[in-house]
C-alpha positions as CSV (number, residue, x, y, z in Angstrom):
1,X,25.4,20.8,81.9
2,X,26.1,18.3,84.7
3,X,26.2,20.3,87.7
4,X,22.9,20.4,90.0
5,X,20.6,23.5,89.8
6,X,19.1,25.4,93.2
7,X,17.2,27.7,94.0
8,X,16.5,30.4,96.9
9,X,13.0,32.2,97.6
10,X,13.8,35.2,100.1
11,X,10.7,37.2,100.9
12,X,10.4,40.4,103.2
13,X,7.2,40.5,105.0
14,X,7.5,43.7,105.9
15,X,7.0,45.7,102.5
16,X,6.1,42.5,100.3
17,X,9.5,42.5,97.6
18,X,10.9,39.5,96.9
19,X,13.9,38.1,95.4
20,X,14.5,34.7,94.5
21,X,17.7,33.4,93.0
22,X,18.8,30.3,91.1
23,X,22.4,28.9,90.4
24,X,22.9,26.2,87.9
25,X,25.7,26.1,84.9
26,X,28.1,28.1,87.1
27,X,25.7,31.2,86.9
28,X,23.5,32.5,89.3
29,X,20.7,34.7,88.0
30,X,18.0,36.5,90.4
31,X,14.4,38.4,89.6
32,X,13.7,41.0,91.9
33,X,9.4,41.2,92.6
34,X,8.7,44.4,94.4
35,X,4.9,43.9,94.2
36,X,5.1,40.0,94.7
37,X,1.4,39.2,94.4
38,X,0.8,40.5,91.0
39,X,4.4,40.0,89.6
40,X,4.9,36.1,90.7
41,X,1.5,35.6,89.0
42,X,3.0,36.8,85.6
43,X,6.4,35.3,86.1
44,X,4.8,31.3,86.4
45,X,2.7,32.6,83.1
46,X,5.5,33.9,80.8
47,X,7.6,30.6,82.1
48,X,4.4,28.8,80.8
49,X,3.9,30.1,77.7
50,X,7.8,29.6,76.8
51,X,7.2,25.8,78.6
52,X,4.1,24.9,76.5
53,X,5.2,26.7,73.1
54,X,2.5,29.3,72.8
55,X,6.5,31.5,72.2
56,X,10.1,31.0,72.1
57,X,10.4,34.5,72.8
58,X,9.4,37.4,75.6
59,X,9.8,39.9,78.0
60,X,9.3,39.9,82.0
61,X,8.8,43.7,82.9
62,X,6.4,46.2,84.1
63,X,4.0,46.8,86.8
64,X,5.8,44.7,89.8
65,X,9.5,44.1,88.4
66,X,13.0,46.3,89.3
67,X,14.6,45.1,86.2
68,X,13.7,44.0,83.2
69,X,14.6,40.3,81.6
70,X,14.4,39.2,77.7
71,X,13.6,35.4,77.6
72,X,14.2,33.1,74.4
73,X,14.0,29.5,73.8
74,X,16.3,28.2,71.5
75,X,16.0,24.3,71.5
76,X,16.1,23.5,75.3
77,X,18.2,26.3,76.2
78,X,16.5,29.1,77.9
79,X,18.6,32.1,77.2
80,X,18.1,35.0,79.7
81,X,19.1,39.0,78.9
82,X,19.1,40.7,82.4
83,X,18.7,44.4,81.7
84,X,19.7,47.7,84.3
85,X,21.0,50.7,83.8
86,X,24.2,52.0,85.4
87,X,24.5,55.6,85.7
88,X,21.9,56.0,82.9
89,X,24.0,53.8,80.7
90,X,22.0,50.2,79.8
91,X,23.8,47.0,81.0
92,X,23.0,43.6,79.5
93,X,24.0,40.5,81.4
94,X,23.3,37.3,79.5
95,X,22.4,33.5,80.8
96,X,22.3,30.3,79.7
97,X,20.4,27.5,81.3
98,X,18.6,24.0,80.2
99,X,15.4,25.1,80.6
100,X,13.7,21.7,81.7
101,X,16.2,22.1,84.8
102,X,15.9,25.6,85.4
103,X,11.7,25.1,85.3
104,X,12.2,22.0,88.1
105,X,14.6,23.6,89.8
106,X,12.0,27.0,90.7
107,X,9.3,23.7,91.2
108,X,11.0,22.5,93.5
109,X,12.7,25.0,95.3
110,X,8.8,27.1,95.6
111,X,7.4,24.4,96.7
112,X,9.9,23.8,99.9
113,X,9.5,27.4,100.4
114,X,5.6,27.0,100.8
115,X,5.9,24.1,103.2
116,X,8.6,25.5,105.3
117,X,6.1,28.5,105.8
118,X,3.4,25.9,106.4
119,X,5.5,24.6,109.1
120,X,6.4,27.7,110.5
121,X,2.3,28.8,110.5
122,X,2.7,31.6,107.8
123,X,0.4,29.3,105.5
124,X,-2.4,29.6,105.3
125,X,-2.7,33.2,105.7
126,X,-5.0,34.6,108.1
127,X,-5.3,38.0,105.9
128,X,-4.7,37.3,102.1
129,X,-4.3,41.4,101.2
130,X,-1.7,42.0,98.9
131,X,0.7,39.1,100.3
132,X,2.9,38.1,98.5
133,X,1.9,34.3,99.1
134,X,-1.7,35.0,98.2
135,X,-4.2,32.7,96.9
136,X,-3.4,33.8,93.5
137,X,0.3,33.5,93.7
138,X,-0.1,30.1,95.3
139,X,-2.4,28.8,92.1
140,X,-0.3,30.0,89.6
141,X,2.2,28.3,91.2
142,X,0.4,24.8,91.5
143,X,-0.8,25.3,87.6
144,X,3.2,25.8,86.8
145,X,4.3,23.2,88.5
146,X,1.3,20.5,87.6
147,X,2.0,21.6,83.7
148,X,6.1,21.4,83.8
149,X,5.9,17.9,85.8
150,X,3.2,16.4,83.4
151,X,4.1,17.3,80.0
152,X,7.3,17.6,78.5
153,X,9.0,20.6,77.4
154,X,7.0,21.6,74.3
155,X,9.6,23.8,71.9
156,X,8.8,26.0,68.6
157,X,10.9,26.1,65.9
158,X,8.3,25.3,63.3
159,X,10.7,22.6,61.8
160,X,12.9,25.0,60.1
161,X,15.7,22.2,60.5
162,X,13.5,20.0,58.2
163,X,12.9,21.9,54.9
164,X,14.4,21.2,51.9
165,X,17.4,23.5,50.0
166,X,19.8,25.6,50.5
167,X,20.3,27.4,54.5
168,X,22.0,31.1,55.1
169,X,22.8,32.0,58.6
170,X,22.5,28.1,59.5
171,X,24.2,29.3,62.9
172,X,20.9,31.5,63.6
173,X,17.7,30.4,64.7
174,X,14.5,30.8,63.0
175,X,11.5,31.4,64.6
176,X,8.9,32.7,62.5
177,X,7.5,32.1,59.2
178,X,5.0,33.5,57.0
179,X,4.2,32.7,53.3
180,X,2.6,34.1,50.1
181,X,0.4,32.3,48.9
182,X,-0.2,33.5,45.7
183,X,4.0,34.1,44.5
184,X,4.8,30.8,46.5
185,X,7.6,32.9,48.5
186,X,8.3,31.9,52.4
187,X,9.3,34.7,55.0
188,X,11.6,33.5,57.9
189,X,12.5,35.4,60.4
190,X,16.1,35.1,62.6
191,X,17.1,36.4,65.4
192,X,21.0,36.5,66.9
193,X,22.8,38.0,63.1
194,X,26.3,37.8,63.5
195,X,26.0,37.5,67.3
196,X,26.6,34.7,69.6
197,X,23.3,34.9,72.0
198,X,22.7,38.3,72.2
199,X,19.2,38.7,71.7
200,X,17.6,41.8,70.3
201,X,19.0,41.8,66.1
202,X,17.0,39.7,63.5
203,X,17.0,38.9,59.8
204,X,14.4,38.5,57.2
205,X,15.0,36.0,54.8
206,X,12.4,34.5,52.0
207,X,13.2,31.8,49.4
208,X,10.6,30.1,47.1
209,X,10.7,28.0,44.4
210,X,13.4,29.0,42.5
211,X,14.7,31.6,44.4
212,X,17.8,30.3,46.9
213,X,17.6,31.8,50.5
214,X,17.9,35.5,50.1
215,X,18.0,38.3,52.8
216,X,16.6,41.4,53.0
217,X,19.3,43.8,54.0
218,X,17.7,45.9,56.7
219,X,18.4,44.7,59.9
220,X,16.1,45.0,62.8
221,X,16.2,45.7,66.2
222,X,13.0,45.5,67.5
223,X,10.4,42.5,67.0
224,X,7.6,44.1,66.4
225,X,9.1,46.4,63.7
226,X,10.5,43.4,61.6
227,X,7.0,41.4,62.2
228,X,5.2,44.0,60.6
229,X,7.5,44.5,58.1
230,X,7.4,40.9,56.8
231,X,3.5,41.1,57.0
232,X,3.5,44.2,54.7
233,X,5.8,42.2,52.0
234,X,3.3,39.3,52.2
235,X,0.7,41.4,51.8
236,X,1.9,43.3,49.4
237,X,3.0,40.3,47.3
238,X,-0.9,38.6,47.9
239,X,-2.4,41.8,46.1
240,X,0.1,41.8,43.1
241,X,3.2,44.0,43.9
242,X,6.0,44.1,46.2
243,X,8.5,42.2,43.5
244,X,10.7,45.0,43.5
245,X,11.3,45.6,46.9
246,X,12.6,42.1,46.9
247,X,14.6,42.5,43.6
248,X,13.0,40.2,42.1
C-alpha cells in the first residue's frame, strides 16, 4: 500500500448534496450526502466508532444517504461494501483501504476544503440553516480529526490470535465472543465463511475445555440473527440445557 491517498469534497450550494471522493490503493470510492448537515455528522461518528474500537463492524445508511455502505475493520484494513441497485437487482462493489490512511486522508483533504471556503468568504456562514457546512458538521469534523491525529488506531479483535488450542476457519476473522460460565464453553463468532472479503456470512463456533473448535452448521446472514442466536445457546446452557443442540 505505497501509493499516496487523496481526497475531493464537492458540494452544491444550491440544493445542499454532497459528494466527496477518495482514491488510494488504485480504488477510488465516493459517499453521496443528499442532506449534508445531518449525514456528515453521522459519517465522522461511524468513522469514529470504527477508529476508537467501540466496533469493527457497521453500516452508513438512512436518513441523508443515496446509497448504502457496510464498513468492517479487520486489523488496519477498513473494508468497504458499497451497495445500489441496478434495475431492482442489488449490486455490491467492495474496497479495501489502510484505514489509518484513508481516516488522514478525509482529515486532511476536509480541512483544505474548509479553509479554501474560509478564503473564498463562504466560512463563516452568515445563515447556518440547514448548510451543509453548519456548526454541527464543522464540530464533528474537528472532534474526528482531533481524535484520529491524537490517538492511534484503536482495533478489536478481542485477542482471538492469542488463545490457546486448536483454530478452524484460521483464514476468517473473529469478532465476537461470549462464554458460559457455568459449562465453561466460549461462543466465537466469524464473519467472511468461505469468502474472500465479502462481508455479510458468519459462523458460530464454541470450544471449551475438552471440546476442540466446533461449528454450528447454520450459517448466518444477518448479524443480528446470529448475535441472538449465540445469546440464546449461552443462555440456554447458564440454566442447564442446550447440550443437545450442540451435540454434546
Amino acid at each position: 500500500m505505497g501509493n499516496q491517498y487523496t481526497f475531493r469534497v464537492d458540494i452544491d450550494y444550491i440544493n445542499g448534496d454532497v459528494e466527496i471522493k477518495l482514491n488510494g490503493d488504485g480504488q477510488d470510492i465516493s459517499f453521496t450526502f443528499c442532506i449534508a448537515f445531518v449525514s456528515i455528522p453521522s459519517f465522522f461518528y461511524v468513522l469514529l466508532q470504527l477508529w476508537n474500537g467501540k466496533t469493527n463492524k457497521t453500516d452508513i445508511d438512512g436518513f441523508g444517504f443515496a446509497v448504502r455502505y457496510y464498513l468492517t475493520v479487520e486489523e488496519k484494513i477498513l473494508c468497504i461494501e458499497r451497495l445500489t441497485f441496478e434495475n431492482g437487482k442489488p449490486i455490491f462493489y467492495n474496497y479495501k483501504f489502510d484505514f489509518e490512511r484513508f481516516a488522514k486522508a478525509i482529515d486532511k483533504g476536509f480541512s483544505e476544503y474548509l479553509q479554501e471556503q474560509r478564503n473564498k468568504g463562504v466560512l463563516p456562514l452568515k445563515v447556518e440553516h440547514n448548510h451543509p457546512l453548519s456548526k454541527e458538521v464543522i464540530k464533528e469534523y474537528d472532534e474526528f480529526s482531533t481524535i484520529i491525529n491524537e490517538g492511534e488506531l484503536s482495533i478489536r479483535i478481542l485477542g482471538f490470535e492469542e488463545m490457546e488450542g486448536h483454530v478452524l476457519l484460521d483464514d476468517s476473522h473473529a469478532f465476537f465472543f461470549l462464554n458460559s460460565e457455568k459449562e465453561g464453553i466460549e461462543f466465537i463468532i466469524k464473519n467472511d465463511y468461505k469468502r474472500v472479503y465479502r462481508l455479510g456470512m458468519f459462523v458460530i463456533c464454541y470450544r471449551g475445555k475438552g471440546i476442540e473448535e466446533k461449528i454450528v452448521q447454520t450459517v448466518f446472514e444477518d448479524i443480528d440473527d446470529v448475535v441472538n442466536c449465540v445469546e440464546l445457546l449461552v443462555q440456554s446452557l447458564e440454566n442447564g440445557y442446550g447440550k443437545d443442540s450442540l451435540g454434546l
